[in-house]
TIRO-2110 file (N, C-alpha, C; in Angstrom, 1 decimal):
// TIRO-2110
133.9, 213.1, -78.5, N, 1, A
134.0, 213.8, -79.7, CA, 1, A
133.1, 213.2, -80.8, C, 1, A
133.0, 211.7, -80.6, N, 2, A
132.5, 211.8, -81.9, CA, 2, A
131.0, 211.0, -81.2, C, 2, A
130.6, 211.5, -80.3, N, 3, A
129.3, 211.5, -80.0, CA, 3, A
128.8, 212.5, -80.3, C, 3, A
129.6, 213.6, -79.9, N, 4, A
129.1, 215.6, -80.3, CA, 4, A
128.5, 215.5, -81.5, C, 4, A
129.5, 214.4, -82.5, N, 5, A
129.2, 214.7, -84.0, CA, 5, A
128.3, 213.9, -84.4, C, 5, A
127.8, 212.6, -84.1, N, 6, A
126.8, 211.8, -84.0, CA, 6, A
125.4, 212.8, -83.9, C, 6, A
125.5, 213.1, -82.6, N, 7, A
124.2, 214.1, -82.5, CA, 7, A
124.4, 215.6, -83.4, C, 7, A
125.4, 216.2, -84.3, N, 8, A
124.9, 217.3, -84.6, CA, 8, A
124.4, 216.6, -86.1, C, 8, A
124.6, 215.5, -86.5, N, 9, A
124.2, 214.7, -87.9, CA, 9, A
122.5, 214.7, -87.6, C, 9, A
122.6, 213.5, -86.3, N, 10, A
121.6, 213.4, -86.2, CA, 10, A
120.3, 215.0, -86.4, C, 10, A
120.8, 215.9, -85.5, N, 11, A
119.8, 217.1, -85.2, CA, 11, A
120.0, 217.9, -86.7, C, 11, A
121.0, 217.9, -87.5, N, 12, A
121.5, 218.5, -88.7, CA, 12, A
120.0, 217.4, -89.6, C, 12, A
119.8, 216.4, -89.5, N, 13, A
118.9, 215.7, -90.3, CA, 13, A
117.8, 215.7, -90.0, C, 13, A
116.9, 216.1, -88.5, N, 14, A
115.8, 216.3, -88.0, CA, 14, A
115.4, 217.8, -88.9, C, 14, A
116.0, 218.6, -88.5, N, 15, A
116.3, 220.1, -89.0, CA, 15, A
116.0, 220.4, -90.4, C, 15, A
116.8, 219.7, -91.3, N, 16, A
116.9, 219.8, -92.8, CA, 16, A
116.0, 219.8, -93.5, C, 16, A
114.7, 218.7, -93.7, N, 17, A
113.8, 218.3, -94.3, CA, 17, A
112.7, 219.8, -94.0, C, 17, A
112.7, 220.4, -93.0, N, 18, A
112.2, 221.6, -93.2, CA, 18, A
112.7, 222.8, -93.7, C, 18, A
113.9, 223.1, -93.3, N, 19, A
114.6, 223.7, -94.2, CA, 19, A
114.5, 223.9, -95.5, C, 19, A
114.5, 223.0, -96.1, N, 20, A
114.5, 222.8, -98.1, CA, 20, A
113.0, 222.4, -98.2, C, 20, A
112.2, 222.5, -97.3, N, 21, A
110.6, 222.4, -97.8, CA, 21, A
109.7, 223.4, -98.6, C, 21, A
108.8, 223.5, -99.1, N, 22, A
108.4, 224.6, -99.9, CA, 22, A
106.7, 224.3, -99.8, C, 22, A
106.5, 225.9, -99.8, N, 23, A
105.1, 225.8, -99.6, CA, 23, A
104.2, 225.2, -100.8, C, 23, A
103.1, 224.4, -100.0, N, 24, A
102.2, 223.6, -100.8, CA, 24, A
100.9, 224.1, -100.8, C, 24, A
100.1, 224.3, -101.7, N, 25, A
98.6, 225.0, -101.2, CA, 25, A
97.3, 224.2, -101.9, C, 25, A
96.2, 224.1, -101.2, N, 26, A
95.3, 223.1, -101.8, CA, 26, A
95.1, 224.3, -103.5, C, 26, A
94.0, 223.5, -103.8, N, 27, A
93.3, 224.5, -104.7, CA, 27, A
93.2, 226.0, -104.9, C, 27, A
92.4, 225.8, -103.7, N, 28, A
91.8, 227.0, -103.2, CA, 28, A
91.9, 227.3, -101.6, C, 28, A
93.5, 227.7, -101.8, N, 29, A
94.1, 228.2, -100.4, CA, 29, A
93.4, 229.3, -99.4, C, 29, A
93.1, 229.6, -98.3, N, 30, A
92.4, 230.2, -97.9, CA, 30, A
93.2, 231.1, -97.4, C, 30, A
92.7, 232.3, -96.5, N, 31, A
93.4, 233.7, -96.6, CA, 31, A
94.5, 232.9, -95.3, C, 31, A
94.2, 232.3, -94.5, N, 32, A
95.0, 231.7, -92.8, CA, 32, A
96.2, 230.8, -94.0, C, 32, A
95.5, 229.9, -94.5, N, 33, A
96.7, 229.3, -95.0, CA, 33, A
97.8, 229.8, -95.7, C, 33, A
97.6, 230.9, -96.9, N, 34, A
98.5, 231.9, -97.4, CA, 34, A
98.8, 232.9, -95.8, C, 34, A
98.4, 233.2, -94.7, N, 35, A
99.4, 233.5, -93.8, CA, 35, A
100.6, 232.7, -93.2, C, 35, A
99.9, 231.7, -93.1, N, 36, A
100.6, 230.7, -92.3, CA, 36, A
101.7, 230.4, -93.2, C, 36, A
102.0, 230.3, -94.4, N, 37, A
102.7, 230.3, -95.1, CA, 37, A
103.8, 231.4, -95.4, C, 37, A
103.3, 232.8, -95.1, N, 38, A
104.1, 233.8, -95.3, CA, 38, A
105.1, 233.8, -93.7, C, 38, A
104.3, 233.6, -92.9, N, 39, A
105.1, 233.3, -91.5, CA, 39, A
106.4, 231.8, -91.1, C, 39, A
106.0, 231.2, -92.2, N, 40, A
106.6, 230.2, -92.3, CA, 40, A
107.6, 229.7, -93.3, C, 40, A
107.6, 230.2, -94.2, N, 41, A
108.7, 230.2, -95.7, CA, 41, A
109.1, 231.8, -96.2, C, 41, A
107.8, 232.6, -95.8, N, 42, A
108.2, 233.9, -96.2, CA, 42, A
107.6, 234.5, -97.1, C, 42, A
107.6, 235.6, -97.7, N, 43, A
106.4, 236.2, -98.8, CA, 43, A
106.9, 235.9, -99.8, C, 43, A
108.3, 236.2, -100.7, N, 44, A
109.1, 235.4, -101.7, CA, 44, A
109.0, 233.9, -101.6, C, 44, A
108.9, 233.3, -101.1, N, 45, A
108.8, 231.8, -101.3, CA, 45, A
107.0, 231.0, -101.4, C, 45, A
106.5, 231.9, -100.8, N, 46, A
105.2, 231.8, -101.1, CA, 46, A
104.7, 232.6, -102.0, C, 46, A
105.1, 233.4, -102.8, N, 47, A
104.4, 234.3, -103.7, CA, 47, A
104.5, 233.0, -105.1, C, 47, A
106.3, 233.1, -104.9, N, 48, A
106.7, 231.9, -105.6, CA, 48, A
106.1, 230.6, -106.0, C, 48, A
105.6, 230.3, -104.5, N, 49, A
104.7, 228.7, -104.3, CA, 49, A
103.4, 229.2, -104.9, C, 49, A
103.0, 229.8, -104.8, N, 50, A
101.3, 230.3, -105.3, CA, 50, A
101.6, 230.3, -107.0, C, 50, A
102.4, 231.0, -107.0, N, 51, A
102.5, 231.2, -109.0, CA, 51, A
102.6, 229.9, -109.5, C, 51, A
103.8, 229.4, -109.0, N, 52, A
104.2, 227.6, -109.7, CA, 52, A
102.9, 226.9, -109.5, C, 52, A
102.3, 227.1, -108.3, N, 53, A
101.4, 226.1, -108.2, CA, 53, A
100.1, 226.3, -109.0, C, 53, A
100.2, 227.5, -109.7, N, 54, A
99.2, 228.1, -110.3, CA, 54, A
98.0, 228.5, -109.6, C, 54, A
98.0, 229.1, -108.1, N, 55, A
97.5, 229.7, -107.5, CA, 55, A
97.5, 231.0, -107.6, C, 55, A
98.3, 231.9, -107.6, N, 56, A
98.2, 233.4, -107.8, CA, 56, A
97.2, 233.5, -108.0, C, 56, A
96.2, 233.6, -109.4, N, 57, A
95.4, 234.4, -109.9, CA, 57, A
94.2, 234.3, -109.0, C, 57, A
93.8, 232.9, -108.4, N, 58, A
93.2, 232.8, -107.1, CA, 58, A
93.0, 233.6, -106.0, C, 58, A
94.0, 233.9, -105.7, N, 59, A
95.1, 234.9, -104.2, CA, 59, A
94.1, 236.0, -104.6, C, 59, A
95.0, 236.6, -106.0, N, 60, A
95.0, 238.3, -106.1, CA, 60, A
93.4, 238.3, -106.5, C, 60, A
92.8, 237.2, -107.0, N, 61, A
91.6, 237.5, -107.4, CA, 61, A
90.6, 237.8, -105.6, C, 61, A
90.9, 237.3, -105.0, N, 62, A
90.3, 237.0, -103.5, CA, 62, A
90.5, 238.4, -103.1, C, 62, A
91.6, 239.1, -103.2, N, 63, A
92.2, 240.0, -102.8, CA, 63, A
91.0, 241.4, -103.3, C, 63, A
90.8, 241.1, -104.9, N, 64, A
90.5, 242.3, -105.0, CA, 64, A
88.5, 241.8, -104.9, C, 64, A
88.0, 241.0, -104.3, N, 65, A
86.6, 240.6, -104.1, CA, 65, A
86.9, 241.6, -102.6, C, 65, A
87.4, 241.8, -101.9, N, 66, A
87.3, 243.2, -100.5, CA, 66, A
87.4, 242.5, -99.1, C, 66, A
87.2, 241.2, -99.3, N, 67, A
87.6, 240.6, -97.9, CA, 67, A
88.3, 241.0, -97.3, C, 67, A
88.0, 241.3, -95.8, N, 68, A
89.2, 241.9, -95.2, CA, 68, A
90.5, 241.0, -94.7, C, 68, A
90.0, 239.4, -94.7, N, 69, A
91.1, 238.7, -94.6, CA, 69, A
92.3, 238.9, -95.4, C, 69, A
91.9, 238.8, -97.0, N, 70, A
93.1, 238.9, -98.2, CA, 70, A
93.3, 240.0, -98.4, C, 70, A
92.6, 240.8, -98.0, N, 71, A
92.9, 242.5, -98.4, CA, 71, A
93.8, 242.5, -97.4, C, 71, A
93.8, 242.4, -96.6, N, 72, A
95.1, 242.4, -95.2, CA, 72, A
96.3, 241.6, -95.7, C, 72, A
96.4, 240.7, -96.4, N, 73, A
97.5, 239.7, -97.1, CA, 73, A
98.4, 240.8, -98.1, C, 73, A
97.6, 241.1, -98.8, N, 74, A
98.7, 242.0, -99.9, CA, 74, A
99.6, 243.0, -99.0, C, 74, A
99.5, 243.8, -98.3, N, 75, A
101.1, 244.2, -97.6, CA, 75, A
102.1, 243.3, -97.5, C, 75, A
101.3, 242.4, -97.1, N, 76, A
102.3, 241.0, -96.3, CA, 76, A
103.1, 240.2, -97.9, C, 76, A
102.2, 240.1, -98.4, N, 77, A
103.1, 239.2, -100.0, CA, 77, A
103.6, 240.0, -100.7, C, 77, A
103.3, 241.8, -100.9, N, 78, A
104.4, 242.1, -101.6, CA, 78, A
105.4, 242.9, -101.4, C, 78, A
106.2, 241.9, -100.0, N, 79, A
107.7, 242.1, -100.3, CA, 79, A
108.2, 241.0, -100.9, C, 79, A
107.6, 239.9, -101.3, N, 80, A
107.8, 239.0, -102.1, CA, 80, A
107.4, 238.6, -103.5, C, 80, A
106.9, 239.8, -103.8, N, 81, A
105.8, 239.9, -105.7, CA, 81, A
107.4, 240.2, -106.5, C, 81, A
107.7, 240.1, -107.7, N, 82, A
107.8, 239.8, -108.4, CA, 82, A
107.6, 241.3, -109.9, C, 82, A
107.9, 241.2, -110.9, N, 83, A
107.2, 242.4, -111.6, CA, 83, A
106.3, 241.8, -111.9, C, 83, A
105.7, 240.6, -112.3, N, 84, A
104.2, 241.0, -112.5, CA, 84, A
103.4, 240.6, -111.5, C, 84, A
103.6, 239.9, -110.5, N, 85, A
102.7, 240.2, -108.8, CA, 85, A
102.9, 241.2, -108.4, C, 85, A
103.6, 242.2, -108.5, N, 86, A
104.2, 243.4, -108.0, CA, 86, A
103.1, 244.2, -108.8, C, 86, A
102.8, 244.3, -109.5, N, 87, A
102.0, 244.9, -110.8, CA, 87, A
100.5, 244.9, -110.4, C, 87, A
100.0, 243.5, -110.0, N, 88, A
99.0, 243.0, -109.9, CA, 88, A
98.5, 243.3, -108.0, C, 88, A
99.2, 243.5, -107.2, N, 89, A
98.2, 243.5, -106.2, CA, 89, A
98.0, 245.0, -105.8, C, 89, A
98.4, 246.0, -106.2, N, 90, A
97.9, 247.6, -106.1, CA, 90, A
96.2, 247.2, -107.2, C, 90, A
96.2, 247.1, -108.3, N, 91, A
95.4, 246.9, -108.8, CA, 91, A
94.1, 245.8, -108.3, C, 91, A
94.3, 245.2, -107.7, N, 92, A
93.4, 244.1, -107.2, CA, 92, A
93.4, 244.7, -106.1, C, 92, A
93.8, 245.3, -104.8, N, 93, A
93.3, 246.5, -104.1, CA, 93, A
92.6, 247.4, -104.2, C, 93, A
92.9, 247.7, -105.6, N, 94, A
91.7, 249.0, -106.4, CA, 94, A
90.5, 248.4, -106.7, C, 94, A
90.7, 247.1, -107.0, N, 95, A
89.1, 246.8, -107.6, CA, 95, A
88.2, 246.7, -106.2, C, 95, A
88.9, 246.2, -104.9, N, 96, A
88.1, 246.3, -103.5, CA, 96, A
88.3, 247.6, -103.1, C, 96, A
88.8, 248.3, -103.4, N, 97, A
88.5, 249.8, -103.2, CA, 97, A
86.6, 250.2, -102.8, C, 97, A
86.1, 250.3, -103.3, N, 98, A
84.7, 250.2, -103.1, CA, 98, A
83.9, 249.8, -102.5, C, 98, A
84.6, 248.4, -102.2, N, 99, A
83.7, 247.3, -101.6, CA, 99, A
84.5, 247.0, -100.1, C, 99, A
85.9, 247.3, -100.3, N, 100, A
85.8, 247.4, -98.3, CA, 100, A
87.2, 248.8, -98.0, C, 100, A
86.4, 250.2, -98.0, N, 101, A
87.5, 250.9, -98.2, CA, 101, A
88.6, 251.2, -96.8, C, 101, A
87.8, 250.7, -95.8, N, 102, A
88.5, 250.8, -94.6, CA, 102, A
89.9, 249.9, -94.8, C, 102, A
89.7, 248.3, -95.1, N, 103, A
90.7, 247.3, -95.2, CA, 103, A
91.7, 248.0, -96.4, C, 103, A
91.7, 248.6, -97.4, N, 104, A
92.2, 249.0, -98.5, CA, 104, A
93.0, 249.7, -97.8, C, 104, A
92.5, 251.2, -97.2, N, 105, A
92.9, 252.3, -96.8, CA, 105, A
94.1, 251.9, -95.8, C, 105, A
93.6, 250.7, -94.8, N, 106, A
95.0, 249.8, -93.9, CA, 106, A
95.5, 249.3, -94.6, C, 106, A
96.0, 248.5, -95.9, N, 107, A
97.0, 247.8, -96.8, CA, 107, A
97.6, 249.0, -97.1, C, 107, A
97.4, 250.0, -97.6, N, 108, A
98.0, 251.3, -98.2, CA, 108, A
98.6, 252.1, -97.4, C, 108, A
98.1, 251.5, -96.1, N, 109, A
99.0, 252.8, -94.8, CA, 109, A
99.9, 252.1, -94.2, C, 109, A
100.3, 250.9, -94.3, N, 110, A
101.3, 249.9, -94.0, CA, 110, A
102.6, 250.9, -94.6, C, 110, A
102.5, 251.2, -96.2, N, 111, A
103.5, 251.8, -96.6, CA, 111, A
104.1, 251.3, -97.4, C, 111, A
103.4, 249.2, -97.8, N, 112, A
103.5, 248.6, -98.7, CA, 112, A
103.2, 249.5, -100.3, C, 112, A
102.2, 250.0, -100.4, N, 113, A
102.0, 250.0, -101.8, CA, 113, A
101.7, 252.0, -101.7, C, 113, A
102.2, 252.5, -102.8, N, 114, A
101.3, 254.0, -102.7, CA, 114, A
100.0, 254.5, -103.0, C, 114, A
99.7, 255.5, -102.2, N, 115, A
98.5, 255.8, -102.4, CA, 115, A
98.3, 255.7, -104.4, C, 115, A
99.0, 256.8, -105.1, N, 116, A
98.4, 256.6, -106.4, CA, 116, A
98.1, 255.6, -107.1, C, 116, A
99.2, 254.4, -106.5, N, 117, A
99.1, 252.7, -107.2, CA, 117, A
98.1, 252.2, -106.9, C, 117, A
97.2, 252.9, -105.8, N, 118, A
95.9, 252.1, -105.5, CA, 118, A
94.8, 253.3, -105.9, C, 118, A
95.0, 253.9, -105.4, N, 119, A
93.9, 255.1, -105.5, CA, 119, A
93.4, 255.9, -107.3, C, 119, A
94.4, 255.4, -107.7, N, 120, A
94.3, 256.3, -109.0, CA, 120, A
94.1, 255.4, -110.2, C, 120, A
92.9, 254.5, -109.8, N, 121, A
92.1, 254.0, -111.0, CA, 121, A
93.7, 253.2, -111.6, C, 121, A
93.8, 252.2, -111.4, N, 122, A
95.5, 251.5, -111.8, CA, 122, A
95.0, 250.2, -113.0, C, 122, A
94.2, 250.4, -113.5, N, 123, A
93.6, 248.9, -114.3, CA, 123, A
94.0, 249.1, -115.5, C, 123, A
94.4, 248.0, -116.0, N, 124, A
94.5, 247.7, -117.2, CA, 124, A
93.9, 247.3, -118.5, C, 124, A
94.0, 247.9, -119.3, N, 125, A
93.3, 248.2, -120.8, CA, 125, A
91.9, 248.2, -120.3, C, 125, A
90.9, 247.3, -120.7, N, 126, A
89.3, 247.5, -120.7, CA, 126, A
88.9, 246.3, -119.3, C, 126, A
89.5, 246.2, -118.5, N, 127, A
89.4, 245.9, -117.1, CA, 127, A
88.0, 246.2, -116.1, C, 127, A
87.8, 247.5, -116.5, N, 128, A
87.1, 248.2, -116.0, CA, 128, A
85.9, 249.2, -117.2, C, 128, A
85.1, 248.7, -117.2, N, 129, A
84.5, 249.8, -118.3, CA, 129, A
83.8, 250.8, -118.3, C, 129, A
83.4, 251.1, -116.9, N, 130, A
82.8, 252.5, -116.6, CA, 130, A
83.7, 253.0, -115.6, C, 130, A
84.9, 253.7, -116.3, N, 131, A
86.0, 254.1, -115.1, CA, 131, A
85.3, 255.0, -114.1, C, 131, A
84.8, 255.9, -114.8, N, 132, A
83.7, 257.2, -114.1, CA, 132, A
82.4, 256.6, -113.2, C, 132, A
81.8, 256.0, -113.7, N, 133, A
81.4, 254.9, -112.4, CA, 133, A
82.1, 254.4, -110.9, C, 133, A
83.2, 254.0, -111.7, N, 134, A
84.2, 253.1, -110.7, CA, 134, A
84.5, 254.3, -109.5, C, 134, A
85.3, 255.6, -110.7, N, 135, A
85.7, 256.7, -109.1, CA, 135, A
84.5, 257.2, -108.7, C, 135, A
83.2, 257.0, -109.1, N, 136, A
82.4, 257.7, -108.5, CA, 136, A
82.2, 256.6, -106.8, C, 136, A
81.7, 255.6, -106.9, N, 137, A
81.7, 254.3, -106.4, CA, 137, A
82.7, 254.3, -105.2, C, 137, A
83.9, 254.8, -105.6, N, 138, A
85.3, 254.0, -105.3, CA, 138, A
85.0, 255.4, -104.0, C, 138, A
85.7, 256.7, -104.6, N, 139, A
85.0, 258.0, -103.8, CA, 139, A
84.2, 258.4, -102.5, C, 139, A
83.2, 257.5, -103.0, N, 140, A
81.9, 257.8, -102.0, CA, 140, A
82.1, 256.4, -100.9, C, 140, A
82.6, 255.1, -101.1, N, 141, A
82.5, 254.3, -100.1, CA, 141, A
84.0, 254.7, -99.3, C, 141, A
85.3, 255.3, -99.9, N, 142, A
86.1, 256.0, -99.1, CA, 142, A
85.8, 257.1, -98.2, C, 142, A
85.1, 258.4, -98.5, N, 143, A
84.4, 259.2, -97.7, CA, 143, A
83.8, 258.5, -96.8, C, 143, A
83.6, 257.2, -96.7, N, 144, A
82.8, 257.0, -95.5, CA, 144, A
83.2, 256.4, -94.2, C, 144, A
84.7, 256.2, -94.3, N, 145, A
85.5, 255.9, -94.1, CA, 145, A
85.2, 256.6, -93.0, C, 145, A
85.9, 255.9, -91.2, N, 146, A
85.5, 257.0, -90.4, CA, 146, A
86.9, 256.7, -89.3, C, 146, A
87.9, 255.8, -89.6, N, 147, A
89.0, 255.5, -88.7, CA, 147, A
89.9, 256.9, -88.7, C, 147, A
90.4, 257.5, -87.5, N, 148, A
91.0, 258.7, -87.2, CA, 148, A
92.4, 257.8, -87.8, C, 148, A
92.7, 256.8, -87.1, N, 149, A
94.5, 256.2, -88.0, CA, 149, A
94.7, 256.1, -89.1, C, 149, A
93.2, 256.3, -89.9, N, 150, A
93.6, 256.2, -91.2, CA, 150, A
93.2, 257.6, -92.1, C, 150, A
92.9, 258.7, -90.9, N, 151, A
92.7, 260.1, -92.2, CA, 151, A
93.6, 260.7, -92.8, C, 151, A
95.0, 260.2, -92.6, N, 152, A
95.5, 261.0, -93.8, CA, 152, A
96.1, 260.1, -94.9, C, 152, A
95.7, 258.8, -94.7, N, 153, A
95.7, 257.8, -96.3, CA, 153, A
94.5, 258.3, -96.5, C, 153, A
93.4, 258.2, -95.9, N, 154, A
91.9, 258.6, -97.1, CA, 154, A
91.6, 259.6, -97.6, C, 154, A
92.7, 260.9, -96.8, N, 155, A
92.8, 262.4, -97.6, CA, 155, A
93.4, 262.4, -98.9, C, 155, A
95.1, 261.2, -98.6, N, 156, A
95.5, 261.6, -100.2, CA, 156, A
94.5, 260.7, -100.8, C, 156, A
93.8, 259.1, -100.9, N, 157, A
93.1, 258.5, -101.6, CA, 157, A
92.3, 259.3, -101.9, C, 157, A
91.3, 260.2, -101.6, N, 158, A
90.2, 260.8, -102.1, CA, 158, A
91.2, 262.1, -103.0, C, 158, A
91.7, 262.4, -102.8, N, 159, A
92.5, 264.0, -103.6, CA, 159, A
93.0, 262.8, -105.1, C, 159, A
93.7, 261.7, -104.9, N, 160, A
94.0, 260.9, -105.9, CA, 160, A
93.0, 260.4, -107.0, C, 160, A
91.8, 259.8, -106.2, N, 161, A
90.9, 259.4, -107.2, CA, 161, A
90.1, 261.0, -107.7, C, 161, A
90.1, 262.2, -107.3, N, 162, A
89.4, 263.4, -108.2, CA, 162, A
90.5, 263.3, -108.9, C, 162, A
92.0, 263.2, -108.8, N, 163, A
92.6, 263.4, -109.9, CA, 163, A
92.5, 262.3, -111.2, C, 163, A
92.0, 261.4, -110.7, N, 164, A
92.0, 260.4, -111.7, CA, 164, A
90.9, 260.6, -112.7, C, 164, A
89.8, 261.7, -112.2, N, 165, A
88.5, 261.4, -113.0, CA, 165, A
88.6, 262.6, -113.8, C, 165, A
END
């Protein structure tokens, strides 16, 4: 009996130190490491770890540059955003809108975010200052879109962005 309990102390103290650990991220976390992390603590505890560590704005900024690595991350982190990460990664999807509309078009058909929270021009105040530019831009690199899994996210995104202009 009290060897049983010896070893569940012992394996109870091997165990623990990961348990209560919390994600740590260099500077400039890369799109693998913010996975590895969501796979590993979870999207709430890394959305968490990114903000404290003052990483976020890094993340979402990566996010909305169109990489398809980080453009693939935002499904994955927001079931762990927050109201203003929650706010922030439809929007930083919209600004890669243009620049990689296939990856967008797969973040949005996950079922994470809605079509109009991405598609319908979502920026804030002077963010953006040729909106009519932007859907024109935004529009034409979606039409060119040619994945059959994704035509009916790029039907409502294109019907969304004419409504937006």
């Amino acid at each position: 009996m009290l060897r049983q309990g010896l070893i569940g102390i012992l394996l109870a103290a091997a165990v623990a130190p990961h348990a209560w650990a919390e994600p740590t991220f260099p500077k400039k976390p890369t799109a693998a490491e913010v996975s590895q992390s969501i796979v590993r603590y979870g999207a709430r505890a890394t959305v968490s770890a990114l903000f404290d560590q003052k990483r976020w704005d890094y993340v979402a900024g990566r996010i909305g540059e169109g990489d398809a690595a980080w453009v693939a991350l935002a499904p994955k982190l927001a079931p762990g955003a927050d109201a203003g990460t929650a706010e922030e990664l439809p929007i930083e999807l919209a600004f890669a809108l243009p620049l990689n509309p296939a990856a967008v078009l797969a973040a949005v058909h996950t079922g994470a975010f809605e079509v109009s929270d991405v598609c319908g021009a979502p920026f804030i105040e002077d963010t953006v200052k040729d909106i009519p530019g932007y859907l024109r831009k935004a529009t034409a690199a979606v039409a060119r879109v040619t994945d059959p899994a994704l035509a009916a996210t790029k039907a409502a995104c294109l019907q969304t962005l004419a409504k937006a202009g």
